[in-house]
N, C-alpha and C positions, 0 to 999 in steps of 0.2 A: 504494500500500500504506500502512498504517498506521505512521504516525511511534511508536514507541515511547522511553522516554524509560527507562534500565535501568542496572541498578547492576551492580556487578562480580559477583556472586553470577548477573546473567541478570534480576533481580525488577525492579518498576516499582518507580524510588524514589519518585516521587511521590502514592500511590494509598493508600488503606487498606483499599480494596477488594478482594476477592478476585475478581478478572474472571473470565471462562471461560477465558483465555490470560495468566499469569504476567511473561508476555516478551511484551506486545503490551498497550497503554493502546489503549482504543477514542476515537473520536469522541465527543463531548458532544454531546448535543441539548439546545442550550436554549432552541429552542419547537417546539410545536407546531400545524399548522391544517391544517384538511381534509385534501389529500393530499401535504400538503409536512413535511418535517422543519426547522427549522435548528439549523446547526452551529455550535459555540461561533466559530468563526473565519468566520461570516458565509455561508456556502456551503450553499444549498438539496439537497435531494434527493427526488424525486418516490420516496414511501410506498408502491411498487405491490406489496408485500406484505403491510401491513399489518401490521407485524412479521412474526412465525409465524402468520399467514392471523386473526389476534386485531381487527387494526382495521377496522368492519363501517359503522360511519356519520361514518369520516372524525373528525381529529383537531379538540379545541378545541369540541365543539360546547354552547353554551351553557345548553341546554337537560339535558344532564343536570350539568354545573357546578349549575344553582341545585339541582336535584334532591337533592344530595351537600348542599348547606350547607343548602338546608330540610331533613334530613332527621337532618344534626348539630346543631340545633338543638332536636329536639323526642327521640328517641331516639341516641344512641352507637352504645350496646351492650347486652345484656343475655342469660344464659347463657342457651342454648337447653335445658339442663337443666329447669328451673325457670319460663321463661316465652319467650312468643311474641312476636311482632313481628310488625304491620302489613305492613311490605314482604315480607318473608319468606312469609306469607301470600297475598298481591297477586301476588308472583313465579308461586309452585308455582301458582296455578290458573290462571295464565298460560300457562304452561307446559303444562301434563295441560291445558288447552281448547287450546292451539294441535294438539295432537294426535288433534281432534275426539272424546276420550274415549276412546281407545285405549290409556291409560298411565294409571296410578291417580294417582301421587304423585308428587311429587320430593322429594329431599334434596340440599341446598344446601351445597356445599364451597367449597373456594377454589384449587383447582387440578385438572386433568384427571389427573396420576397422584394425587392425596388420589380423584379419583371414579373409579379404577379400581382402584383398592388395595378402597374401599368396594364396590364392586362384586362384585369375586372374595367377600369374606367373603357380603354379603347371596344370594349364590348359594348356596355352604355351607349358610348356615343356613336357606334354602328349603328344601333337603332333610333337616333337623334337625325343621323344624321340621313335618315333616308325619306322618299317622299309619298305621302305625310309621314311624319317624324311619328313614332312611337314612343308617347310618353309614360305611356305604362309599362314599361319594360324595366323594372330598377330589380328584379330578384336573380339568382343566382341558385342552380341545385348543384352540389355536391356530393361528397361520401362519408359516409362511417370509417374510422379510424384512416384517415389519412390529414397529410400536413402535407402544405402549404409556403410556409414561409411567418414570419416570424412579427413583422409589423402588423398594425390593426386592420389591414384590408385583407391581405394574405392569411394570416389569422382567423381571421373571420368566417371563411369558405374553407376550411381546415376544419378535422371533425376529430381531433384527438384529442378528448376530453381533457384528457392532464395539461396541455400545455393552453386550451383555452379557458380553462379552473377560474385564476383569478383575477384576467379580464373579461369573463361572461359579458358581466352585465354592459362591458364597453363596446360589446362588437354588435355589426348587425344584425338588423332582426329581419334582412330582406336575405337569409340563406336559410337551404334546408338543407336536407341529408338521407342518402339513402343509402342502403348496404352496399358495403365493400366491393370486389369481386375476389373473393378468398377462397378457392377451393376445398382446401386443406380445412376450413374452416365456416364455412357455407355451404358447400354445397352437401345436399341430400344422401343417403345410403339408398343406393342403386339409382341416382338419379346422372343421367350423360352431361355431356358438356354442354350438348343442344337444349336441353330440358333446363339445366343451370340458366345458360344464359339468358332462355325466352321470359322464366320466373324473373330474372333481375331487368329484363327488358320492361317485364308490365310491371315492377313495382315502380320504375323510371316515368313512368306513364301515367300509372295512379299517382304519383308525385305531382305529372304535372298538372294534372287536371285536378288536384286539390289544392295548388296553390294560384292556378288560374294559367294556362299554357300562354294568355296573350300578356302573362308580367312577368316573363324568365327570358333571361339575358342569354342564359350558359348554362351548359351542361360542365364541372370541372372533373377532371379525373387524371392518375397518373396510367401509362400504361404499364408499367411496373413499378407498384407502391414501392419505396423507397425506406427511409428511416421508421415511419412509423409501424409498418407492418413486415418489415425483412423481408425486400427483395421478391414478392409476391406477382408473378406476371399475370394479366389479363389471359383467361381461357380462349381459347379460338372462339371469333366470332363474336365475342364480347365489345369490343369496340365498336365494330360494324353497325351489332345490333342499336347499340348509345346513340351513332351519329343519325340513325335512319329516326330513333324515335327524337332527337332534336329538329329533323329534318323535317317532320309531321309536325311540329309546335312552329317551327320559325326560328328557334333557337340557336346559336349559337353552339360549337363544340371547342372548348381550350385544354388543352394537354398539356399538364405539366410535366415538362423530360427537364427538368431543374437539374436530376438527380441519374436517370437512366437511361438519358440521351447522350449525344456528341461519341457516338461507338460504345458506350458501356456494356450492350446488350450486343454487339456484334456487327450493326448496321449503323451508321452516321447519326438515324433518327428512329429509334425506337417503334412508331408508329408503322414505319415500310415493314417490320412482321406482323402486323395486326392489316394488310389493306385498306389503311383509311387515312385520309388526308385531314387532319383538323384545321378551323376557321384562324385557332390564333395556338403557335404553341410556344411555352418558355425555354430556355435553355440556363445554364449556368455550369457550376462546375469545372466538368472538364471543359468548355468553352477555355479557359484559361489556366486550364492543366496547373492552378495551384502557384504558377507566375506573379498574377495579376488577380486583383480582382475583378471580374467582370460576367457580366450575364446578358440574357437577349430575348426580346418577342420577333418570333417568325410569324408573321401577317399573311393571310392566305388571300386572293385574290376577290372574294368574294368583299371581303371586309376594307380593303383599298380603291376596288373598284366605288363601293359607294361613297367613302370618303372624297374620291375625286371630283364627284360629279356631286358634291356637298360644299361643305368648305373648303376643303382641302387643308385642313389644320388641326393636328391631333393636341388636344388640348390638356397637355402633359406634357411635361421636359422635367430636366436635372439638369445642374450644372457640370456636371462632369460624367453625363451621355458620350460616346461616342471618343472617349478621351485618347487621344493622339496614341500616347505611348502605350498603354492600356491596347488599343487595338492593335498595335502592330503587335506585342505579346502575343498575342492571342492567334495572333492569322499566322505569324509563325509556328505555334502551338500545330494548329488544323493542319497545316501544311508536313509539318512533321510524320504526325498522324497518316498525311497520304502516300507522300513520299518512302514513306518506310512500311509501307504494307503492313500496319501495326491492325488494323480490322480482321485482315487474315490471323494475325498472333490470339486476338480477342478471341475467333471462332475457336482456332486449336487451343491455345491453352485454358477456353471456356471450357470445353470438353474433355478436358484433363481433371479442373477443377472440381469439375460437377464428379465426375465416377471416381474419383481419391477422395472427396469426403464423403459419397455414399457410399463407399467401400470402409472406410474405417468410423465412421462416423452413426449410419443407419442402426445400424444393428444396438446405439445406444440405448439404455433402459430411461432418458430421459431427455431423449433429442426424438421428438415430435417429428419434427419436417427440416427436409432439405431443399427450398427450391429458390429458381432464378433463371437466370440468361447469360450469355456470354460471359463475363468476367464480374459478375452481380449475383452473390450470395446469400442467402440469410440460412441460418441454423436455429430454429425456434425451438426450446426447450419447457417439456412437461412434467404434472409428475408421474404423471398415469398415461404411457400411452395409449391405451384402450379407453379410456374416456376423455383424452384429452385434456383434463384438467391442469390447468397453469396452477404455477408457485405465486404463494402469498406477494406482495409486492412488496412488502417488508423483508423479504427476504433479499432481493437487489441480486438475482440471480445472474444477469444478463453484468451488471457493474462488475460480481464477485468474480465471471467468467474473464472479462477483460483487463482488472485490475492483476489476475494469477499471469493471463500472459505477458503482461508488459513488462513486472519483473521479475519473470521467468528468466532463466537464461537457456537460448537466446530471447533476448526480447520480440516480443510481437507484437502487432497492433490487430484487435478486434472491435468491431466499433459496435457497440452494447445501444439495446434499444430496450423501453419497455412500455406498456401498456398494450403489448400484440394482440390481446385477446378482444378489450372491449375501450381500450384510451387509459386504463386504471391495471386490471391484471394483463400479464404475460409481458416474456422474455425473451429476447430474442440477440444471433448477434450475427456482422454482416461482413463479409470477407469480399474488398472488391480493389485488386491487386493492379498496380498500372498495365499499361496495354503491353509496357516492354517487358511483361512478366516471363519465369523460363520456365523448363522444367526441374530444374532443379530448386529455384526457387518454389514452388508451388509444393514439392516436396519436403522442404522444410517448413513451410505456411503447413502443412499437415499435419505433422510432427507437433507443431510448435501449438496448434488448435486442439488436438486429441492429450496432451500434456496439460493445457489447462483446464479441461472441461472434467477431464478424470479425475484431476486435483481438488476443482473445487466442488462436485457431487461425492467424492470419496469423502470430502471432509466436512461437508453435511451429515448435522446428525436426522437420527430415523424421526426425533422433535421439531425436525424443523427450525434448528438452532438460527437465529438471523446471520447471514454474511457481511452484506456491507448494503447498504439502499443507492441506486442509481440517484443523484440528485438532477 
């Protein structure tokens, strides 16, 4: 566990930082390369998360380093108000071509809740701005147990109870929410995938005819839930079914790939395995493989075309949209990416990934589910496989899992989620390795996951002794 260094009030004395934990000083990294961390005290730890599923071409790579100082040496900055920038440029058509012309535009933020907050508005003013304007359009439907993003718009169309706890009452009252698409956890005994997804089709339906089909903006969904429910992919046909029943309302469909796009799942956009084109989708993350920060709405052409023949003015900006140096990172980043055949690594060493932990991992007496896509993990842990039943949330099953491997030696990274089951119980943790991942690597990530998970259910007592609580 993490040594904390704390004054009598509980607070870090030595910090000015305001950490995510008050009572707990994290580890220092200070370096980093390909898929190693190190730690101010000398002690490696194998990156096989890549932070929040962010690092895509592995740490330290040189190539966009000079990108970032050629890039500060010829523009900064410059408000997107008033003028344009080269990379910024270079990006979006980057960007709308990797989509074979599928998505008109992009617009270049600097975080995945700033491109979901953007998002909900440019939905709004899609139906403002068309003729006659629809001004009863201000709701939004959603899912059970997924996240969003982190500010009060983003947040708001997010359905993980824990994290909207205690802004409730601050968010809006123009979203709803319908079930997940969780198989592992939804869907019926003997019921198919067709039968699943027609069931979550008409509850999307009864959704919207109870909150009135002509005052719904959007349909939000990830196509592979992300943090909140571990790496959990949309059933075949599950999308299709969403956009056909938005397409019956008039609705809007927005994909959030924050998290499981930009190659994560093996394709550039997540969506090209599900056959469906969404109206607006997010990116972030790997957008900036961990460089930079930065994120993006892909605008599909439906939604620009009426904009054009509107005002033509998307009534939203930041100051630091589209940021010079920021974009060229990033298009280096993508470029990287293609150049190096790194989507091809995603498929094979997805396929690696996937049968070395159902190989060692399945057969666990309290590893529930193994599922994902390309390079996109999650390991959800029970305590009853046969009924499913999740661990106490006091127990911090999913923390105790990742705090064992980190200072394991070798160190790893696991990235621990909880609320899996309902926003409150279940555990879960998420293995999503950069694209330059090997095999050997991937074998030590195995090693290094079946070492903590044995560690800390071996040292659970049969009472349910507490571990440690995810904060």
């Amino acid at each position: 566990m993490a040594v904390s260094i704390k004054q009598a009030n509980g607070t870090i004395a030595n910090s000015a930082v305001l950490h995510r934990n008050l009572h707990e000083e994290p580890p220092t990294v200070i370096h980093a390369s390909g898929q190693y961390l190190t730690l101010s005290h000398g002690r490696k730890v194998i990156d096989s998360t890549g932070g929040a599923a962010v690092s895509v071409i592995g740490h330290g790579d040189p190539r966009v380093q000079r990108a970032i100082t050629a890039q500060i040496e010829k523009v900064d900055y410059c408000h997107s108000m008033f003028f344009a920038c080269k990379p910024a440029e270079d990006l979006a058509r980057a960007l709308v071509d990797s989509t074979g012309g599928r998505m008109s535009k992009a617009f270049i933020v600097n975080s995945g809740s700033e491109a979901m907050d953007a998002a909900i508005k440019l939905a709004r003013q899609y139906f403002m701005e068309l003729s006659p304007p629809q001004q009863q359009r201000i709701r939004f439907i959603a899912r059970y147990e997924s996240y969003h993003g982190n500010t009060l718009g983003a947040l708001g169309v997010s359905g993980h109870k824990a994290r909207r706890a205690i802004y409730e009452p601050m968010l809006s009252q123009n979203v709803s929410h319908v079930s997940a698409c969780n198989a592992y956890r939804g869907k019926h005994e003997h019921e198919t995938d067709k039968m699943y997804v027609s069931r979550l089709a008409e509850e999307l339906d009864q959704e919207f005819q109870r909150v009135g089909p002509e005052t719904v903006c959007a349909f939000v969904a990830e196509p592979v839930v992300g943090a909140a429910l571990g790496c959990v992919p949309s059933v075949r046909g599950y999308l299709k079914a969403m956009k056909a029943t938005c397409d019956k309302y008039g609705a809007l469909l927005i994909l959030d790939e924050i998290m499981c796009g930009m190659g994560r799942t093996g394709t550039m956009h997540a969506w090209e395995q599900d056959g469906v084109v969404p109206d607006i989708q997010t990116i972030g993350k790997g957008l900036g493989g961990g460089y930079v920060p930065i994120a993006a709405l892909l605008i599909g052409h439906r939604v620009i075309g009426t904009l054009d023949k509107g005002t033509g003015v998307f009534v939203h900006g930041q100051t630091y949209q589209s940021h010079a140096v920021v974009c060229s990172a990033a298009l280096e980043v993508f470029n990287i990416v293609q150049k190096d055949r790194l989507l091809e690594n995603v498929i094979t060493q997805g396929k690696n990934l996937e049968s070395a932990l159902k190989e060692t991992l399945a057969s666990h007496p309290n590893v529930g589910d193994i599922r994902g896509r390309g390079l996109f993990w999650g390991i959800e842990f029970v305590q009853d496989k046969d009924t499913k039943k999740p661990f106490e949330s006091s127990l911090g099953i999913a923390a105790a899992v990742h705090n064992e491997a980190l200072y394991q030696e070798p160190g790893l990274m696991l990235y621990p989620g909880a609320g899996t089951v309902d926003g409150k119980q279940g555990d879960h943790v998420i293995i999503s390795p950069s694209y330059t991942v090997t095999a050997q690597d991937i074998d030590a990530i195995i090693r290094g996951a079946k070492q903590a998970i044995d560690t800390v259910f071996r040292r659970l007592s049969p009472h349910n002794t507490p571990v440690r609580s995810l904060l």
